[in-house]
N, C-alpha and C positions, 0 to 999 in steps of 0.2 A: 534519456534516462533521468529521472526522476528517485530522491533517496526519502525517505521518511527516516525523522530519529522518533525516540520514545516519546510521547505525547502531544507529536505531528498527526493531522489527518489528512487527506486527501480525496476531495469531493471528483468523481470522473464522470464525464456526459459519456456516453454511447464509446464507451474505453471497449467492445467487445475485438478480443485478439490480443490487448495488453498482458502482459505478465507479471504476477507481482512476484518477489522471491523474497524470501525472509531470511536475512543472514543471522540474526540474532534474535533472544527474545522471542513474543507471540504478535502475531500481524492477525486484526480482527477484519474480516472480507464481508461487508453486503448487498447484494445486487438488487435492484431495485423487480419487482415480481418473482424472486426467487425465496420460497421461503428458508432456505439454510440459512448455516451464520455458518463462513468458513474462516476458522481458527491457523494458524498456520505455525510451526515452530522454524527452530532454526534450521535451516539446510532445504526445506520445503516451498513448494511451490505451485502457486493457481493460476490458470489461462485465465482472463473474463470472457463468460459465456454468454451473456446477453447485453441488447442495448438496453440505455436509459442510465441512469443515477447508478455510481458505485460508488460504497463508503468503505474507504482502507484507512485503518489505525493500527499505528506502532503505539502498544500497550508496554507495560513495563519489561524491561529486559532483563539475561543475565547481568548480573553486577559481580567484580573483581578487584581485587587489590590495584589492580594496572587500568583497569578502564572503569570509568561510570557511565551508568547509561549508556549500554552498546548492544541495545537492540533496536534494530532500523529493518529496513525495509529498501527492495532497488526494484522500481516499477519501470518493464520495458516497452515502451509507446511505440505504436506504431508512426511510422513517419507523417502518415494526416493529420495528427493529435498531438504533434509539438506542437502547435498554437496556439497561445496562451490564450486564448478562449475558451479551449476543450477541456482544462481543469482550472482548481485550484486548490492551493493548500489551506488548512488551518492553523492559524498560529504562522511562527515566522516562517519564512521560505531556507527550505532544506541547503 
């Protein structure tokens, strides 16, 4: 499992079968041949449906008296794809 905070990305090779869920905030989804752009808010969630290159971004989240910045992201990997080879992040490591 893999977390994105807000203004994390996370670049995924052939991630098809990962899960991304958006606990907070809007998670920005795009698949490389796929022409969508999948948007996702809080409590929602996308399988990846193709191989090749996916770009996930934790975009700005809700903001609260109690919390800043608590919109993220928790991407479920399948077990071939913990291999720090199969991603990486942008920016510091979640």
């Amino acid at each position: 499992m893999k977390r994105l905070r807000v203004g994390q990305s996370l670049k995924l090779r052939d991630g098809t079968g990962c899960t991304v869920m958006c606990c907070a905030g809007t998670i920005w989804i795009t698949q490389e041949g796929d022409p969508r752009d999948i948007f996702l808010a809080a409590g929602e969630r996308f399988t990846l449906d193709r191989p090749g290159l996916a770009l996930i971004s934790a975009e700005e989240g809700a903001r609260n008296e109690w919390m800043d910045d608590v919109g993220f992201a928790v991407i479920t990997l399948p077990a071939i794809l913990t291999r720090s080879d199969s991603f990486s992040t942008g920016g510091r490591e979640p």
